[in-house]
C-alpha positions as CSV (number, residue, x, y, z in Angstrom):
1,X,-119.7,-105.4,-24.7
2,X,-122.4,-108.2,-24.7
3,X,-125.8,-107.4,-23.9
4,X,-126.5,-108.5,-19.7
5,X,-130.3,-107.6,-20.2
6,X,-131.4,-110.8,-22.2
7,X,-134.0,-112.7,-20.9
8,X,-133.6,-116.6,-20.7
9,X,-136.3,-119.0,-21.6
10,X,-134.3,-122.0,-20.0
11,X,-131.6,-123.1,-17.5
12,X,-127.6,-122.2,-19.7
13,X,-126.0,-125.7,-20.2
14,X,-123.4,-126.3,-17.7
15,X,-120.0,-125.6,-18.8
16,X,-118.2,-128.9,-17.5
17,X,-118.6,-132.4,-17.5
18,X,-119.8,-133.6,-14.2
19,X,-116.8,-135.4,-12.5
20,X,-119.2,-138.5,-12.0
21,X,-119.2,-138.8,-16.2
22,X,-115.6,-139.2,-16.1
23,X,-113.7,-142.7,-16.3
24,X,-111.3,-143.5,-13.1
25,X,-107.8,-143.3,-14.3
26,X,-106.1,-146.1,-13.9
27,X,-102.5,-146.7,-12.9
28,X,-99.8,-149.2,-13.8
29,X,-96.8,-150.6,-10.6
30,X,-93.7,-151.2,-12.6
31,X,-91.9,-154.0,-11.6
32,X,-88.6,-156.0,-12.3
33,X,-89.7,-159.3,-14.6
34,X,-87.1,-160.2,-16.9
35,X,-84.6,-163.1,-17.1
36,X,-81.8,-160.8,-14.6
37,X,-84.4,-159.2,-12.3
38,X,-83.0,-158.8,-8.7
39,X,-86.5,-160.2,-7.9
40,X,-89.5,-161.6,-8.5
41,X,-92.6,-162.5,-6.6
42,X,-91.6,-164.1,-4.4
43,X,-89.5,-161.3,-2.7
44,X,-92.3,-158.7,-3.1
45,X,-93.1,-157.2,-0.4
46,X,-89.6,-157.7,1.2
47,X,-87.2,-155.4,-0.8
48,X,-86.8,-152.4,-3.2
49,X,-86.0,-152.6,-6.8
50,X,-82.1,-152.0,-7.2
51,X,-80.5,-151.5,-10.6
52,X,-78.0,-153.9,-11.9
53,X,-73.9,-153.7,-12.0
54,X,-74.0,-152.7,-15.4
55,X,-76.5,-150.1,-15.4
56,X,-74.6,-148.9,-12.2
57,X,-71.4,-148.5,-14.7
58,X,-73.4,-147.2,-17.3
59,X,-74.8,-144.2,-14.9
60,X,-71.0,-143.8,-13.8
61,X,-70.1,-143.4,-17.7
62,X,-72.8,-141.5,-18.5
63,X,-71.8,-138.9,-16.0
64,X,-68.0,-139.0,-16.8
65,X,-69.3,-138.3,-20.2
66,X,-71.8,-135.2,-19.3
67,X,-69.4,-133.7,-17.2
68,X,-66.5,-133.6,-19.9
69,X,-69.3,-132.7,-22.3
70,X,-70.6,-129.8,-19.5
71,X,-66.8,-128.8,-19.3
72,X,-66.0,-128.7,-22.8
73,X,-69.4,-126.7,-23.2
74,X,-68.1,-124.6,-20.5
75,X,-64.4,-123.8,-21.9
76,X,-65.9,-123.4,-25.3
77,X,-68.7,-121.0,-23.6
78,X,-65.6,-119.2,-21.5
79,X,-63.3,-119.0,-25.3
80,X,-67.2,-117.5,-26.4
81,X,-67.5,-115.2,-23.4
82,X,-63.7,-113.9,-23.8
83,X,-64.1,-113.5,-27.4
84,X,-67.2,-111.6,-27.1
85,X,-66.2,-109.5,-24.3
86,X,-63.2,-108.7,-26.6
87,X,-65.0,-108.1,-29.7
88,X,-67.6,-106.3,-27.8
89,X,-65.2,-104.2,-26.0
90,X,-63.3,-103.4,-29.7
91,X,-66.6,-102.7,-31.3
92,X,-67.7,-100.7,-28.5
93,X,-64.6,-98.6,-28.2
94,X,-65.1,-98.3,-31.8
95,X,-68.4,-97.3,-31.8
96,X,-68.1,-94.5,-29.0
97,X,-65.0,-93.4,-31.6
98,X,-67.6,-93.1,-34.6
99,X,-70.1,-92.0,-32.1
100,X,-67.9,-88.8,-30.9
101,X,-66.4,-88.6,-34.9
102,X,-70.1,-88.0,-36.1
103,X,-70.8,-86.1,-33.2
104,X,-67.7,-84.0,-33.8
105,X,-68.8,-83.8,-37.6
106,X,-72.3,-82.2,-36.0
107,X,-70.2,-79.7,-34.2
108,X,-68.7,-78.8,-37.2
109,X,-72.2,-78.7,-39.5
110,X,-73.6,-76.5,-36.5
111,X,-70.8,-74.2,-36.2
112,X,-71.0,-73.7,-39.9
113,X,-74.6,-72.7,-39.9
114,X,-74.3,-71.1,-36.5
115,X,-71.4,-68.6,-37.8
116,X,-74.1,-68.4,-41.0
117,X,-76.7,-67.5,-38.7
118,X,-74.9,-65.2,-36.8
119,X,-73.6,-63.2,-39.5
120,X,-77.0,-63.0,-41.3
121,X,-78.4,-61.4,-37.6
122,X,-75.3,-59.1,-37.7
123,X,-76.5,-58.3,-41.3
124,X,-79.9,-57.7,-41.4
125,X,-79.4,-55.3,-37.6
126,X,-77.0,-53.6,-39.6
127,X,-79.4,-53.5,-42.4
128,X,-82.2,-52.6,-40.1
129,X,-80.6,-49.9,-38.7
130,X,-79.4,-47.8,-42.5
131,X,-83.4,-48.4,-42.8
132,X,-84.1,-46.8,-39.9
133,X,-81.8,-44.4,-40.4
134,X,-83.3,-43.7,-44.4
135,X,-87.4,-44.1,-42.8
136,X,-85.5,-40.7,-40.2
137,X,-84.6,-39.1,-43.6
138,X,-87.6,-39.5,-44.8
139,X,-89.7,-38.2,-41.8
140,X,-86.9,-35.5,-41.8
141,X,-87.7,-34.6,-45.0
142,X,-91.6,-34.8,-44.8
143,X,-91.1,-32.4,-42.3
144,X,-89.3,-30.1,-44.6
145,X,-92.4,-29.9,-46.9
146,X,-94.5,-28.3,-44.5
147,X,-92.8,-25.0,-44.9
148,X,-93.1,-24.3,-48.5
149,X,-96.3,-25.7,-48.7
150,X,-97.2,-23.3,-46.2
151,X,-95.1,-20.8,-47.9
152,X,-96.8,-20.9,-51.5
153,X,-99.9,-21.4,-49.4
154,X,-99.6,-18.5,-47.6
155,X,-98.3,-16.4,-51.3
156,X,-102.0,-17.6,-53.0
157,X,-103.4,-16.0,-50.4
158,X,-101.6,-12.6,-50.4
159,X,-101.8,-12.4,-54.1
160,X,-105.4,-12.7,-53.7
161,X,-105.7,-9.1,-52.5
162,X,-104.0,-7.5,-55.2
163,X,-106.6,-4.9,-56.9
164,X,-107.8,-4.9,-60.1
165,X,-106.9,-5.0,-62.8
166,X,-103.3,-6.6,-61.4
167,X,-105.5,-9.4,-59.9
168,X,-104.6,-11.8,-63.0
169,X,-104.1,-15.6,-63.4
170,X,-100.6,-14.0,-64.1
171,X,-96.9,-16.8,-64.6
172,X,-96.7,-16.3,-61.1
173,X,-99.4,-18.1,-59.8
174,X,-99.5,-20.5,-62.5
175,X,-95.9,-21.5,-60.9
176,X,-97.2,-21.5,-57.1
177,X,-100.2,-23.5,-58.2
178,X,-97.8,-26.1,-59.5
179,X,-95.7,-25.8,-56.6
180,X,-98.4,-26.5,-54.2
181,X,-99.1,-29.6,-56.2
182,X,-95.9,-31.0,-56.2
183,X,-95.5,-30.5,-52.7
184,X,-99.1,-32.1,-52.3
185,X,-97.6,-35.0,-54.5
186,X,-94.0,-35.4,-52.8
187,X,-95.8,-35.6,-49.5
188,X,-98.0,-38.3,-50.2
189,X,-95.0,-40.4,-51.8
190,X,-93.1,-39.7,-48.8
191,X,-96.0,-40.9,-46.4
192,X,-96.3,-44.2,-48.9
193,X,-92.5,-44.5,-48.6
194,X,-92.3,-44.5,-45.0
195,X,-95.2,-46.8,-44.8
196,X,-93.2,-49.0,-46.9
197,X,-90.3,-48.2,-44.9
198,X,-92.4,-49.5,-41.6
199,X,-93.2,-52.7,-43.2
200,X,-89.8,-53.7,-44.4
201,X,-88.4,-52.6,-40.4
202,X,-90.7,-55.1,-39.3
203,X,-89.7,-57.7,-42.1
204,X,-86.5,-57.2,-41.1
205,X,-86.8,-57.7,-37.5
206,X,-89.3,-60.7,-37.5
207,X,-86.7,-63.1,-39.7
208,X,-84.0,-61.9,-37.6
209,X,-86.3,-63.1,-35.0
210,X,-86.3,-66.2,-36.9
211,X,-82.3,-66.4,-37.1
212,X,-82.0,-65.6,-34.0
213,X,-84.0,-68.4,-32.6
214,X,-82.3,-71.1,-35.0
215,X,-79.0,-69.4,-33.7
216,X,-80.1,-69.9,-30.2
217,X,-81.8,-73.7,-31.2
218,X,-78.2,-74.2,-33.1
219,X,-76.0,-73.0,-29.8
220,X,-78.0,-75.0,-27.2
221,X,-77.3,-78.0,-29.9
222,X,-74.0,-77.4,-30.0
223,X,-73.5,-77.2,-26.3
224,X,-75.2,-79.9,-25.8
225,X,-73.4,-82.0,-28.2
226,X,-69.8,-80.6,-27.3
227,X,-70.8,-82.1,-23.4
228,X,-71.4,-85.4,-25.5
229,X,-68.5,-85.5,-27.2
230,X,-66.4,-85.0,-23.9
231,X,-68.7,-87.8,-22.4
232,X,-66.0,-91.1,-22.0
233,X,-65.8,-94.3,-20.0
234,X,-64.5,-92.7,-17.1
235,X,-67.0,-90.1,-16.9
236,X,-68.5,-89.5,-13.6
237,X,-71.4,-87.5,-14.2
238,X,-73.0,-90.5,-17.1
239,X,-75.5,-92.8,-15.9
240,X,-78.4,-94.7,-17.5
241,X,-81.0,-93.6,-19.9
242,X,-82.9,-96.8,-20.8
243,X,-85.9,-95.0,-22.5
244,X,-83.6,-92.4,-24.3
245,X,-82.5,-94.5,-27.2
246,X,-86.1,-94.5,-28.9
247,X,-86.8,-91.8,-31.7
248,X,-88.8,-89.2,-31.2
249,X,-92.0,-88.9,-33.2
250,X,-91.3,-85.1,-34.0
251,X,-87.9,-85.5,-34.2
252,X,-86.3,-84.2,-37.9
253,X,-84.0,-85.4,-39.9
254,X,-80.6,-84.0,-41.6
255,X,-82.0,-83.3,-44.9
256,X,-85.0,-80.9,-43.2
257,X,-82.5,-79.6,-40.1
258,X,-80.2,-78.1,-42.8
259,X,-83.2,-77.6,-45.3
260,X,-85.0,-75.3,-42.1
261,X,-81.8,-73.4,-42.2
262,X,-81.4,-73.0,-45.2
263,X,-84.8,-71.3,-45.9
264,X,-84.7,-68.9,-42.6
265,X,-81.1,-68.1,-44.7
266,X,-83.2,-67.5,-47.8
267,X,-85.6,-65.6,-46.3
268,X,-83.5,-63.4,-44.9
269,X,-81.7,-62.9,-47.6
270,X,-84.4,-61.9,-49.7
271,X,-85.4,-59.4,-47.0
272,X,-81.8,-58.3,-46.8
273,X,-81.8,-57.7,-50.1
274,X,-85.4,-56.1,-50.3
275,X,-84.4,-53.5,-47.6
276,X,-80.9,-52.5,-49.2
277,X,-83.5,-51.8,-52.6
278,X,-86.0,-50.1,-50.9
279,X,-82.9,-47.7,-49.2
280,X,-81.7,-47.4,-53.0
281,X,-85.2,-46.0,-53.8
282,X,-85.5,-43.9,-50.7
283,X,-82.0,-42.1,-51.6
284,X,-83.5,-42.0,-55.3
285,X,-86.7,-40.6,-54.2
286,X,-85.4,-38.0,-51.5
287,X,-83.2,-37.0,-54.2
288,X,-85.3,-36.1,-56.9
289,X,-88.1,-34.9,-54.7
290,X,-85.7,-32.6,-53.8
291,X,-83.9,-31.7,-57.1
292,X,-87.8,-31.1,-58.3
293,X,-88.6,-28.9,-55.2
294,X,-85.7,-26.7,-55.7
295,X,-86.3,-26.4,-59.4
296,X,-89.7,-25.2,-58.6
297,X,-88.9,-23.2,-56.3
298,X,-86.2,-21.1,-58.5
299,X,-89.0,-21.0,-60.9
300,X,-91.5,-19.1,-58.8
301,X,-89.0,-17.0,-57.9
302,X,-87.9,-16.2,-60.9
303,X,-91.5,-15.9,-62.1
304,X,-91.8,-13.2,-59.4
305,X,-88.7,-11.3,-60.2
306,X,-89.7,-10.8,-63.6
307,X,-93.4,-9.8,-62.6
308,X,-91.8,-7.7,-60.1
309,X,-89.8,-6.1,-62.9
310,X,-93.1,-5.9,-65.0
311,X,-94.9,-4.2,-62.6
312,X,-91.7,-1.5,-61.4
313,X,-91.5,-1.0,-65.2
314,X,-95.2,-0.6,-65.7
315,X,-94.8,2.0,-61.8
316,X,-92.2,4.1,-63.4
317,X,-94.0,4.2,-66.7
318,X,-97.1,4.9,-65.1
319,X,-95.2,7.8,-62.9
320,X,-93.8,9.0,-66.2
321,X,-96.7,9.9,-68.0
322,X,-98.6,10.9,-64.5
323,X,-95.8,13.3,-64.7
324,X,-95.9,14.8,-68.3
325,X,-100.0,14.2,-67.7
326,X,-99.6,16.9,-64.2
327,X,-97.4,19.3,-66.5
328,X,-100.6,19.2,-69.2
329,X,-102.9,19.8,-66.6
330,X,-101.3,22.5,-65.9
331,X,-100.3,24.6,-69.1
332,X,-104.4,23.3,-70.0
333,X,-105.3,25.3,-67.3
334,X,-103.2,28.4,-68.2
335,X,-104.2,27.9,-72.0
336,X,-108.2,28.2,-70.2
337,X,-107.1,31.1,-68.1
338,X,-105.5,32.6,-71.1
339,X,-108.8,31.8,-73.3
340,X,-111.6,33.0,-70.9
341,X,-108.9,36.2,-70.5
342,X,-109.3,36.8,-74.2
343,X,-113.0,36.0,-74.1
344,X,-112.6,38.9,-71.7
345,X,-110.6,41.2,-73.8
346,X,-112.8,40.9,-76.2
347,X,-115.9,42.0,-74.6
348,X,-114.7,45.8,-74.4
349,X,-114.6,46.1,-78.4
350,X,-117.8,44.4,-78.8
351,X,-119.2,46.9,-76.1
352,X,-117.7,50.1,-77.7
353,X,-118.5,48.7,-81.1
354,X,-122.3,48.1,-80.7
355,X,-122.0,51.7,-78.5
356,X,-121.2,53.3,-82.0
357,X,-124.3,51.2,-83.6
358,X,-126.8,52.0,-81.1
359,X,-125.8,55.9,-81.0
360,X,-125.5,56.1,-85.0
361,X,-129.1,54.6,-84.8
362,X,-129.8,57.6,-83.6
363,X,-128.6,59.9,-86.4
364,X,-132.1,62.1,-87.6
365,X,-133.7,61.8,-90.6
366,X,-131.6,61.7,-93.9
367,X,-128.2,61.3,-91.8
368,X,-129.4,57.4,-90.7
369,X,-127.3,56.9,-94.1
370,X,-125.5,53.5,-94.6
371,X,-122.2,54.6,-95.0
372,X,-118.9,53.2,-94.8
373,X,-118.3,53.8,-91.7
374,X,-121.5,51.9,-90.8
375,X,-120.8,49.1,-92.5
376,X,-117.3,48.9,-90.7
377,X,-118.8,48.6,-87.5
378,X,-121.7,46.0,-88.3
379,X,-118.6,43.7,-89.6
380,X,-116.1,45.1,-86.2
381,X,-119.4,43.5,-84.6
382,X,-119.7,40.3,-87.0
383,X,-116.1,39.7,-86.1
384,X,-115.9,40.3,-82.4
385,X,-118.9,38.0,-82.8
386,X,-116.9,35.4,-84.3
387,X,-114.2,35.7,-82.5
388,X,-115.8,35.2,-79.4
389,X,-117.7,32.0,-80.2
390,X,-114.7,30.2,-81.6
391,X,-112.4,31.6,-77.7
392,X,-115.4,29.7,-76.3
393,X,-115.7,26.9,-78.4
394,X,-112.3,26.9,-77.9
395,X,-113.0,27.4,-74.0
396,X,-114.7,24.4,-73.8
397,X,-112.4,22.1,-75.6
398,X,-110.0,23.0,-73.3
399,X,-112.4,22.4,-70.4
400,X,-113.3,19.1,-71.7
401,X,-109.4,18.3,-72.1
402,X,-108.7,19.2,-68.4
403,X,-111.7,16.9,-67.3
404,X,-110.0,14.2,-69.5
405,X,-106.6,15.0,-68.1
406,X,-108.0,14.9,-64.4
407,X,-109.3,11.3,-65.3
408,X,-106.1,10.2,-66.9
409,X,-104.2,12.0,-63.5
410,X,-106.7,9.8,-61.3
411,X,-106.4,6.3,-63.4
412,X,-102.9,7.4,-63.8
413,X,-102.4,7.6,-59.7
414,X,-105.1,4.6,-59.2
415,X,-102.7,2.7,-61.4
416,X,-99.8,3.4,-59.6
417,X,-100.8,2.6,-56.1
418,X,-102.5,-0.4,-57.4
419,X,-99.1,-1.3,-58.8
420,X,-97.2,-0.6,-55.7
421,X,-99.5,-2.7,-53.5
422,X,-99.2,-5.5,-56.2
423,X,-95.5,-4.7,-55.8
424,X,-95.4,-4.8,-51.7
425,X,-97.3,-8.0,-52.3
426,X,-95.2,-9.8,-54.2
427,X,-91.5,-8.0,-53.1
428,X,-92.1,-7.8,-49.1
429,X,-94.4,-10.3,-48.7
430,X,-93.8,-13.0,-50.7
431,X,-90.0,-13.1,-52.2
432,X,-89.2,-11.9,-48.5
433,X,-90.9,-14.8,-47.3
434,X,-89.3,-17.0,-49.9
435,X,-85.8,-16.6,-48.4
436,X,-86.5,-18.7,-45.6
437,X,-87.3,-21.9,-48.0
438,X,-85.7,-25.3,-47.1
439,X,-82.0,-25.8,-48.8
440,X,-81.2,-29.7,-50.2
441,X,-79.9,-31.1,-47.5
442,X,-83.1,-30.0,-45.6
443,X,-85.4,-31.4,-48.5
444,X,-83.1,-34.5,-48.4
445,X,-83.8,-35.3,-45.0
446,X,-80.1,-34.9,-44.4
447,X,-80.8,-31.8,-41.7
């Protein structure tokens, strides 16, 4: 836009020429001078200029001749028109007749890849619902772990109260320390798998989405173009469309309309195909979790029948020598009774034998001899001496072996009960317990 604000030193030159510069126009009066005019000067003023005979007859055959020359033009323009309206009408009728043979050939593209469509919806809900039905199975079977992993949770615990010295880092709980891991491990795959699971649903779901909408796309199409190829001359419900035969900017063309297809095919395909794996892998992976939980489980609990054995074995050993230890105890203590008996016997002789010394010490002057007799007695005494400090020697050996027997009989009952409680712990408690572990089918998500 020019600039209005510019200020003018002078008056603009007019744009025109002042009609006062321009020269008069002058005009020539024809007039009839030749050697036939019809008049001259001196009849001006008097009468018009007429043409002559022949020019009269010239007119006459000039429009003889532009009227057979318009009527020719017009039959051979009528011979145009017919022949055009023929030709137009053949290559129209022919045209409509390619028109509704390539729109028929679209029908038949479209129902192609419409049925294609369709079936690869029917697939993947099919295929969508075996995954639902695997990511239930798996849930199922995640389920199923909380139980033994409460179980061998629950046996740690209970073991922990045995008493010493059965509280050992024994098979046993080297097996339910790798039970509780596995579990640990199998539920954490499982929650990974169902996560997995989750995503490939909603794979699933969004390119059938995707089908679903081509299908519907594809089935509007096809409607639409099954009402155009019905469409014919005498159809009453046609009218006209002048704007409707330009292209549209966005519209595609048949190379990206069946390539469009052809990759929501693909992908869901590849997703079809990706789900039916991953349902491989889940049947794979509640298999063998559960193959591995059951072959855990039958070794703990075949580590705690042969602990169990252990211990009744080491019980009735224990009760076995408890038994033979209680018979000791007691012939010890008749053995002592015996002893301080015979300690007791032996006190009389000693008495009557140092009587004899004390009243032979007696004997008066010469008679205080040292005479057989005497020395009998002074060795009765050396003996009865003897005798009694080996029955007490003897005495207390047997003493000391009753104390030792009494603490054998206590470790020997200790023992026992401590083996029964380790027993009642690992028979009532825990294999008891044990019987109400998931089966397979349970660990397989199948119940």
């Amino acid at each position: 836009m020019a600039q209005t604000d510019v200020l003018l030193t002078q008056q603009p030159a007019p744009q025109t020429i002042p009609a006062c510069a321009l020269p008069p126009k002058e005009y020539e009066v024809a007039c009839n001078t030749g050697v036939h005019t019809s008049s001259g000067l001196a009849t001006t003023g008097f009468r018009t200029a007429k043409y002559l005979e022949d020019e009269w007859f010239q007119n006459c055959y000039a429009r003889y001749h532009q009227a057979l020359a318009d009527r020719d033009a017009s039959e051979r323009q009528r011979h145009e028109s017919r022949q055009l309206a023929t030709e137009t009408e053949v290559l129209a009728e022919r045209t409509q007749q390619d028109s509704t043979r390539k729109l028929g050939e679209r029908l038949q593209d479209a129902h192609c890849w419409k049925s294609e469509l369709q079936q690869e919806v029917n697939t993947l809900a099919a295929e969508t619902d075996l995954l639902l039905a695997q990511k239930q199975r798996l849930e199922r079977a995640l389920d199923a772990t909380a139980l033994p992993f409460s179980m061998v949770t629950d046996h740690l615990q209970c073991r922990e109260r045995r008493q010493h010295p059965d509280l050992v880092r024994d098979r046993v709980e080297i097996e339910l320390l790798k039970e509780a891991e596995l579990i640990r491990n199998i539920q954490e795959l499982l929650k990974r798998t169902i996560l997995q699971a989750v995503d490939q649903i909603r794979l699933n779901r969004e390119h059938k989405e995707i089908c679903e909408r081509d299908w519907s796309d594809k089935v509007e199409a096809y409607n639409i173009d099954e009402t155009c190829c019905h469409y014919h001359n005498q159809s009453t419900d046609v009218q006209f469309h002048p704007h409707s035969a330009a292209f549209e900017e966005s519209a595609s063309t048949p190379e990206t309309w069946a390539q469009f297809t052809q990759d929501n095919l693909l992908r869901a395909e590849r997703e079809h195909q990706a789900s039916a794996n991953l349902r491989t892998l889940i049947d794979a992976i509640l298999r063998d979790t559960a193959e591995d939980l059951r072959l855990q489980c039958d070794a703990v609990n075949l580590a705690f029948a042969r602990r169990c054995e252990e211990l009744e074995d080491a019980r009735h050993k224990l009760q076995y020598h408890l038994q033979k230890t209680l018979r000791e105890i007691t012939d010890q203590e008749q053995q002592i009774a015996a002893l301080k008996q015979a300690i007791k016997d032996k006190e009389a002789p000693l008495r009557v034998a140092q009587t004899r010394l004390y009243q032979r010490s007696r004997r008066p002057n010469v008679e205080l001899c040292r005479d057989a007799a005497q020395f009998r007695l002074l060795s009765e005494v050396e003996e009865l001496n003897l005798s009694l400090t080996l029955l007490k020697e003897k005495l207390q050996e047997a003493q000391q072996a009753l104390h030792n027997l009494e603490d054998t009989r206590m470790c020997l009952e200790k023992d026992i009960a401590v083996k029964t409680n380790s027993l009642f712990i690992d028979r009532q408690k825990c294999m008891a317990y044990r019987t109400r572990y998931p089966t397979v089918l349970q660990l397989a998500g199948y119940q």
